[in-house]
C-alpha positions in Angstrom: -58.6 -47.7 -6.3 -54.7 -47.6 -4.6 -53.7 -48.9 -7.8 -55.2 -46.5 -10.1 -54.2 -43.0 -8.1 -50.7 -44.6 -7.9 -50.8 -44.7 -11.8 -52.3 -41.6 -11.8 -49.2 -40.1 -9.8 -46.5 -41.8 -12.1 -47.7 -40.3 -14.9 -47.4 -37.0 -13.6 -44.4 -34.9 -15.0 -41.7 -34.7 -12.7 -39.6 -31.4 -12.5 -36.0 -31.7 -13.7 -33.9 -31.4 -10.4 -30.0 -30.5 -11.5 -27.8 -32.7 -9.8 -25.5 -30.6 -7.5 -22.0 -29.3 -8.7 -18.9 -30.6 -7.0 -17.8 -29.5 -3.8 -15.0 -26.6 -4.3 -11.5 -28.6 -3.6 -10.1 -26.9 -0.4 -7.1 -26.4 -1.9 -9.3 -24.1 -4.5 -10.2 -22.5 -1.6 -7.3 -21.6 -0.1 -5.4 -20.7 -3.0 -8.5 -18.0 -3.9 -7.8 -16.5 -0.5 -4.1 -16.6 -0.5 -4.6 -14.5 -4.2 -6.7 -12.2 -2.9 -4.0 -11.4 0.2 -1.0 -10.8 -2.1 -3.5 -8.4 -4.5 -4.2 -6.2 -2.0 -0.7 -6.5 -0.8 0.5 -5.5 -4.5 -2.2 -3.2 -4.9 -1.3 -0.8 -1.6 2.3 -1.6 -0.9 3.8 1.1 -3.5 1.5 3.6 -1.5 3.3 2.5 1.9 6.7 4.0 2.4 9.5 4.5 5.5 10.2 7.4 7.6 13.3 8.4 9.4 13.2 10.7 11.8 16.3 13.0 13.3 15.0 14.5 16.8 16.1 17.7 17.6 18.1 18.3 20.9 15.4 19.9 22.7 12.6 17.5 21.5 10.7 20.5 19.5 9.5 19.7 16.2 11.1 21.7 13.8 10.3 20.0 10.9 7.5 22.8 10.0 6.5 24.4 6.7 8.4 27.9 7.0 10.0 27.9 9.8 13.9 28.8 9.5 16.9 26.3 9.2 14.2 23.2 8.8 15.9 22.2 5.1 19.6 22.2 3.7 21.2 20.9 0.9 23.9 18.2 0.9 25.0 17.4 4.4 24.0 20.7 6.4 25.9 22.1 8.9 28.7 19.6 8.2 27.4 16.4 10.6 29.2 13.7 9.7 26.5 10.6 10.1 28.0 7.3 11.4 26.1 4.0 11.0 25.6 1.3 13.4 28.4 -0.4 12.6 30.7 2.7 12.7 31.0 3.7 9.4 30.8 7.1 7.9 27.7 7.5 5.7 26.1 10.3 4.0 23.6 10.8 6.5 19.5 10.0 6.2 19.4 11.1 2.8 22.0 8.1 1.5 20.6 5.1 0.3 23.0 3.4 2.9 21.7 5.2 6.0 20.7 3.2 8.7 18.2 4.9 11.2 17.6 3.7 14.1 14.8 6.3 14.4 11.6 4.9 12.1 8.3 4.3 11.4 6.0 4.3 8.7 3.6 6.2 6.4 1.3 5.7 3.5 0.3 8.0 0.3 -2.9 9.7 0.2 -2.7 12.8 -1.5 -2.2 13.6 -5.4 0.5 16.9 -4.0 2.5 13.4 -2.0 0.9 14.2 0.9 2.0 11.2 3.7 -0.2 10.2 6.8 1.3 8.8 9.2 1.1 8.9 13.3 1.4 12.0 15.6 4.3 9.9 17.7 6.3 8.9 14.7 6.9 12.9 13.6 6.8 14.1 17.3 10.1 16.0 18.3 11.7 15.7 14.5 13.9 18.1 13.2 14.3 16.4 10.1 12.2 13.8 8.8 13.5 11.7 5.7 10.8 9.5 3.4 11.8 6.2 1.3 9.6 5.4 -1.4 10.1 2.3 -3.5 12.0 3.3 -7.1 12.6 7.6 -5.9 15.6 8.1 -4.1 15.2 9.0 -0.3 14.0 13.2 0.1 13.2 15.3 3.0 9.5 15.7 4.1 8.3 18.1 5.9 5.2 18.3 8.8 1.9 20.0 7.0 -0.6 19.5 10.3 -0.2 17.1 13.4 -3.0 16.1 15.9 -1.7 14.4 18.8 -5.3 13.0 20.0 -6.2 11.1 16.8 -2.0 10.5 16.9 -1.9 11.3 13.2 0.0 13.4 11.2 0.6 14.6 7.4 3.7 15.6 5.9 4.8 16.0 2.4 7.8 16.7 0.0 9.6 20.2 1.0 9.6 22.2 -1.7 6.4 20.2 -3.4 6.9 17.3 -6.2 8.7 20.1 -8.0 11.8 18.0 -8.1 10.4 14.9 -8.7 9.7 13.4 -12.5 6.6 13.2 -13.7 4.5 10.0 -12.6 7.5 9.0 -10.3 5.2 9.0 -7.5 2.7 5.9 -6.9 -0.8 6.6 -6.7 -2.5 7.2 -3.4 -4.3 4.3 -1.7 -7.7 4.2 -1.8 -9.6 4.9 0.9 -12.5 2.7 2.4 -15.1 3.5 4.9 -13.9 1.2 8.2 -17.3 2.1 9.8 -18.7 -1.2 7.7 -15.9 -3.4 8.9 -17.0 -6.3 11.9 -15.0 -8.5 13.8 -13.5 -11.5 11.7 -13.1 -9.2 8.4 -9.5 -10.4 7.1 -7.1 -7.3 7.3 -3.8 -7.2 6.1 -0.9 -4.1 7.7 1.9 -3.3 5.9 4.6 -1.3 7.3 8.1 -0.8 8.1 9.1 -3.8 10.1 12.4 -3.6 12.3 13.2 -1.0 9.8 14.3 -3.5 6.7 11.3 -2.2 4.3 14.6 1.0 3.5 13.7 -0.5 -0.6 10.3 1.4 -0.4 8.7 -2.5 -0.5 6.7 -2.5 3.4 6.3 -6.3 5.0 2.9 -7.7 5.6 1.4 -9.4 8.3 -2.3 -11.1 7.7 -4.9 -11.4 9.9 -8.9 -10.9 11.0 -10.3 -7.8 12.7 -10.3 -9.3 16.1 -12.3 -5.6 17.8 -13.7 -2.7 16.3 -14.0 -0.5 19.5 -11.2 -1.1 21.9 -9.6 1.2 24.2 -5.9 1.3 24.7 -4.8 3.3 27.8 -0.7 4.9 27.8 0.4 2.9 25.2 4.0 2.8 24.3 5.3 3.8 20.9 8.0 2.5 18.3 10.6 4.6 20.3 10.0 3.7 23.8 7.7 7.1 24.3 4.4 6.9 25.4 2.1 8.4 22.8 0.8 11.9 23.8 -2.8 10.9 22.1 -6.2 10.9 24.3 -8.9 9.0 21.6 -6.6 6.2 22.3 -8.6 6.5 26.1 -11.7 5.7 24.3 -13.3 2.7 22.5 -12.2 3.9 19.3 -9.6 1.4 18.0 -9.3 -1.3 16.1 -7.9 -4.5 17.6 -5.6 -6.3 14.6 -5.0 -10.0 15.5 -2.0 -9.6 12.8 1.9 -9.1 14.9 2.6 -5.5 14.0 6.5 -5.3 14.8 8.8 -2.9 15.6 8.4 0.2 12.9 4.9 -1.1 12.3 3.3 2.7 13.5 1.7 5.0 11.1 1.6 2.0 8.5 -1.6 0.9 6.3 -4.2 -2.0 7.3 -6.0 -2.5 4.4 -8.8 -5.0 2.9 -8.9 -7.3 0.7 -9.3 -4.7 -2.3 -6.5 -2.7 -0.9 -8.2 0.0 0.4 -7.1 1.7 3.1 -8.9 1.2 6.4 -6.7 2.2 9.6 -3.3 3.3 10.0 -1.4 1.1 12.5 -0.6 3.1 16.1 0.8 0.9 18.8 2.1 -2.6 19.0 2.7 -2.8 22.6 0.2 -3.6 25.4 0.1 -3.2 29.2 2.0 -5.9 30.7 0.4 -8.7 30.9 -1.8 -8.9 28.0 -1.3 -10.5 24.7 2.2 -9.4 22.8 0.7 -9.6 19.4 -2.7 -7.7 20.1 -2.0 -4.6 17.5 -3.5 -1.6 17.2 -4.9 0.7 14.5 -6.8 4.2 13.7 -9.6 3.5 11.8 -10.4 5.3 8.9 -14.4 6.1 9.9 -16.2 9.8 10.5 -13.5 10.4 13.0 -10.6 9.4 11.1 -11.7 10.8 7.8 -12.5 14.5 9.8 -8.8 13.7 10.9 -7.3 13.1 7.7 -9.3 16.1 6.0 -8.3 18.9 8.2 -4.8 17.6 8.2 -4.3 16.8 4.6 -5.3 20.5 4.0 -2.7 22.1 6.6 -5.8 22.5 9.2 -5.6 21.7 13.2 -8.2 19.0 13.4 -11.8 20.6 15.1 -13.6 18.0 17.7 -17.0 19.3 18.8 -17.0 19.5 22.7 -21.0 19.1 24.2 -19.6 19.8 27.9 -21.8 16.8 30.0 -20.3 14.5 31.9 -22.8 11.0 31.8 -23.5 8.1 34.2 -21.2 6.0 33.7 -21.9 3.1 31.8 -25.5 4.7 30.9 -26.4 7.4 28.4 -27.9 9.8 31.4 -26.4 13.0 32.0 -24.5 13.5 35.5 -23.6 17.2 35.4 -24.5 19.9 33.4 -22.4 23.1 33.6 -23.4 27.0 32.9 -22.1 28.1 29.4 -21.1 24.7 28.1 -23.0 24.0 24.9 -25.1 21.5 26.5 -26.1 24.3 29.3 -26.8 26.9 26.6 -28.9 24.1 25.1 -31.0 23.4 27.7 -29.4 19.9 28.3 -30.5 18.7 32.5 -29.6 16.9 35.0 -31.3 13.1 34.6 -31.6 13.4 31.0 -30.7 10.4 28.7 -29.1 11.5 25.5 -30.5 9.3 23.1 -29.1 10.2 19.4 -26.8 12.9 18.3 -27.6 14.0 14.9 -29.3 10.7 14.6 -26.6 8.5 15.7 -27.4 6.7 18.2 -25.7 7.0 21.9 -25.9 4.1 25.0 -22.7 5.1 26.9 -19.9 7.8 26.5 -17.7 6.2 24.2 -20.9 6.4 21.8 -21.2 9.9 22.5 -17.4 10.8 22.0 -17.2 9.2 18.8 -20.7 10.9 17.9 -19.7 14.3 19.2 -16.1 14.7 18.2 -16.4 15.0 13.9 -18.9 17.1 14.0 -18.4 20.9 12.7 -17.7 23.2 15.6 -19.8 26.0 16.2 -22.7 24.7 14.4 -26.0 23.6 15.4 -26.4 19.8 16.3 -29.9 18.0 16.5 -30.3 16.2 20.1 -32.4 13.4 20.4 -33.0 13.2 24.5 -35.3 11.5 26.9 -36.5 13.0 29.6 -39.4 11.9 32.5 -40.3 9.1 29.7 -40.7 11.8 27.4 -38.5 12.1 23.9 -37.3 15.9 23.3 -35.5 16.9 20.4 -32.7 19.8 21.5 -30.9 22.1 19.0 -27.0 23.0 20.7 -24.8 25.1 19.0 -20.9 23.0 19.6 -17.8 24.2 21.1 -14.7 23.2 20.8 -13.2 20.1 22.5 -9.3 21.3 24.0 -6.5 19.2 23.1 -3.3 18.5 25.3 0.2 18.3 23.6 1.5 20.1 20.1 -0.9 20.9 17.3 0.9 22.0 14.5 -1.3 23.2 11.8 0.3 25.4 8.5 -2.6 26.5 7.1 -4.3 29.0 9.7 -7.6 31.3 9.5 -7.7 34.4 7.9 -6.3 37.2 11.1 -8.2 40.4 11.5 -6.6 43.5 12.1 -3.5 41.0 13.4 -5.8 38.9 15.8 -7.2 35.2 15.6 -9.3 33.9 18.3 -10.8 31.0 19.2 -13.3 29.1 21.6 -12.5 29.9 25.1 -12.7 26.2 26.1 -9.2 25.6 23.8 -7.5 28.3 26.0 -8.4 28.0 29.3 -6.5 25.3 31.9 -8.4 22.6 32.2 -9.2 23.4 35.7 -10.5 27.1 34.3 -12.4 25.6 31.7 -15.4 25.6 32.7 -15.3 28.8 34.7 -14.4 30.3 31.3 -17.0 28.7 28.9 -19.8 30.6 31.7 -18.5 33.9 31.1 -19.0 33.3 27.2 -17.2 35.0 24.9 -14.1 33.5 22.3 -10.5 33.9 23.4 -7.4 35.3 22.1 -4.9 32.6 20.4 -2.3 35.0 18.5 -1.7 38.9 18.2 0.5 39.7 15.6 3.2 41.7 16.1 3.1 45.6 14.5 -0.6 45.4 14.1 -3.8 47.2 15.5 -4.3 44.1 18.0 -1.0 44.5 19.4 -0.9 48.1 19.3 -4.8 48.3 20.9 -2.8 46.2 24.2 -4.8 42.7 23.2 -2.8 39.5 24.8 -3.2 36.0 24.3 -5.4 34.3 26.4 -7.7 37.1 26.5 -11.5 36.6 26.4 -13.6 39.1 24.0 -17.0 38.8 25.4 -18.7 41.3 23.2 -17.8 43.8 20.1 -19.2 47.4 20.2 -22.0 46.3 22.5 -23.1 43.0 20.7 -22.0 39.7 22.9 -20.3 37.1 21.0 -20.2 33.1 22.1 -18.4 31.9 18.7 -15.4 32.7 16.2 -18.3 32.8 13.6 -20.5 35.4 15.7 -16.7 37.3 16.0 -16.7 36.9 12.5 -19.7 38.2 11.4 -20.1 41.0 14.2 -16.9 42.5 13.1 -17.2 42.3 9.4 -19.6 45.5 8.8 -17.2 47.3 11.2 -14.6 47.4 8.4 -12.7 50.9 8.0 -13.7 52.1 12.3 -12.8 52.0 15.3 -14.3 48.9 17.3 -14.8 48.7 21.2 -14.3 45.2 22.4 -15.5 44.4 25.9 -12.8 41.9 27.7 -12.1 40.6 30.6 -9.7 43.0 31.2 -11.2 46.1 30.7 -12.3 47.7 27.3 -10.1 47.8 24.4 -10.8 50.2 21.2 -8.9 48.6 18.3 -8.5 50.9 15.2 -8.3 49.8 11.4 -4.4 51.0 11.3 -3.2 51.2 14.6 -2.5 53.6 17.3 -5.2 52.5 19.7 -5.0 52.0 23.3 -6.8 50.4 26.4 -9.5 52.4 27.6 -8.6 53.7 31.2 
């Protein structure tokens, strides 16, 4: 009976099993990878270009779209330009300039708009862009936002004066939010300043963090950088030696798309030398980039809570702060911002901050083991050090305001968000505002009678007013403003 069901089995069909394929060489390997690095390095490296900066004598940035004496031909002012080596040059805009002042930028818009870093532009007069195969030209500073440290400039005068197709492309630009630890990364920048060709050096590497926090870094020029996200986990950590001239350079991927521009190569003493950081291109960097390619100061929605530090629970919550107005408590966990979720501050920051200001946000929250869903209306988060920003809201009868948290000392800030209201940023001069006795730093609380806690409410309070007379209530007495001057302060 064995005998017979062991026939029975050999005559069974037996299923064709393919005999496994060799074993890739690891020299195949290895070559694949090593092809893949110099394609993305040949595919972004005409996109990455070298920046020389002149500092003024005061430290000012000067270098801004319409401001006088930022752009003169052929040598202005007569300033002869002597090179490190004591020989008479043709200053930054000679092909045989050697700055001693540089950094790095990379290509992303089709009008050669640059991004770079906040700390690389900071304090220039003159800034001066070398792009492989176009002969070195001035550039000036479209928008700069010194806590994302980054920074746009372009062409002055526009591509006007360039040939046709003489610019490379833009880079591409990835979404870093997707990137983990161990993804292989590749910066390219200007490296102790000898990428003046317009070809950048490379350095090779993994993502070694994708949320670190770098506290007073120093920059290329000894400086420390006047940026404050850099104070929260929102960095990249680059295992790859980013040198001297490194900042406001590309790290891309292995397609060569861009995913963070390089910020800060130096640590705290102590820690590792080649540790190098980098702004991730994610929500936050893309809001960045898009208000600042367009001219725009970069908005960061502000909730107003301190939490319980390293949990999600809310600590304090202050009168007139969005998160007051909301009807945010004490002892609340905040669980989800427009379903994101949040476990600590850094989660919230980086879930708060590219969100549009003065809209309504969606709060998930927990509260005595019960899950509420809360509806706040954002402010706007104040930012320490120069924002320069060209392209500027639409002024009404000479007068552009603001949320009172951007104009307020920090110390006042709060105080100032309880009385409500938006504040006063610029009165133009000759105009009804000026005329009327309006000042900057002035807080409009309501407009003929209606209270206003926005710009938009302003905005929208104002606009069937058009042609009268308007009473604003401030918190310096009542102002009537009129439609073409001669208006006073009511006594």
């Amino acid at each position: 009976m064995t005998y017979l069901l062991a026939s029975a089995l050999l005559a069974l069909p037996v299923p064709f099993v393919p005999m496994p394929q060799d074993t890739p060489e690891p020299i195949d390997v290895i070559t694949a990878l090593e092809q893949a690095v110099t394609n993305a390095i040949e595919q972004a490296r005409p996109a990455v270009v070298t920046i020389d900066r002149v500092k003024s004598e005061d430290g000012t940035t000067l270098a801004v779209r319409g401001r006088d004496a930022m752009r003169a031909p052929n040598n202005p002012n007569g300033v002869v330009f002597i090179d490190g080596f004591g020989m008479r040059n043709d200053g930054p805009a000679s092909s045989d300039y050697v700055s001693y002042d540089f950094g790095s930028g990379v290509l992303v818009g089709e009008e050669g708009q640059i991004l770079t870093t906040y700390h690389v532009v900071s304090g220039a007069e003159r800034l001066f862009v070398r792009v492989q195969g176009i002969d070195p030209f001035e550039a000036e500073i479209i928008a700069a936002d010194p806590r994302s440290d980054l920074a746009v400039i372009a062409p002055v005068g526009g591509m006007a004066p360039f040939a046709e197709g003489a610019f490379p492309d833009p880079i591409p630009i990835g979404d870093a939010s997707t990137l983990r630890p161990g993804t292989f990364l590749v910066a390219l920048g200007n490296s102790h300043n000898v990428s003046r060709d317009g070809q950048a050096s490379a350095s090779f590497g993994i993502l070694a963090n994708s949320a670190r926090r770098l506290i007073a870094p120093s920059n290329d020029f000894g400086q420390v950088v006047p940026t404050m996200l850099q104070h929260y986990s929102t960095l990249f950590q680059l295992d790859s030696k980013l040198n001297l001239g490194m900042s406001g350079g590309a790290v891309v991927n292995l397609k060569g798309e861009l995913m963070a521009i390089t910020t800060a190569s130096a640590n705290a003493v102590g820690y590792d030398p080649r540790a190098g950081y980098a702004i991730p291109m994610d929500a936050l960097g893309r809001h960045a980039l898009d208000a600042l390619i367009e001219g725009k100061e970069v908005e960061y929605g502000f909730l107003g809570i301190s939490l319980s530090s390293p949990s999600n629970m809310i600590r304090e919550v202050q009168p007139g702060t969005p998160a007051g107005e909301g009807g945010l408590l004490q002892g609340d966990s905040i669980e989800a911002v427009a379903g994101q979720p949040v476990t600590d501050f850094d989660g919230l920051v980086r879930a708060v901050n590219p969100l549009p200001v003065g809209d309504p946000v969606e709060l998930t929250i927990r509260r005595d083991g019960r899950v509420l869903i809360k509806e706040v209306v954002l402010s706007k988060f104040p930012i320490e050090g120069e924002i320069i920003a060209t392209t500027k809201s639409e002024a009404w009868r000479g007068l552009r305001i603001d949320f009172p948290s951007v104009i307020s000392p920090r110390d006042e800030l709060l105080t100032a968000m309880a009385r409500g209201g938006v504040g006063v940023v610029e009165v133009i001069s000759g105009t009804p505002a000026e005329e009327a006795g309006l000042r900057v730093g002035q807080i409009i609380t309501q407009v003929d009678g209606k209270a206003v806690r926005t710009p938009r409410a302003f905005r929208e309070a104002v606009k069937p007013l058009n042609g009268k007379d308007v009473r604003l209530s401030t918190d310096r007495g009542p102002i009537m403003i009129g439609p073409d001057g001669g208006a006073s302060q009511i006594e």
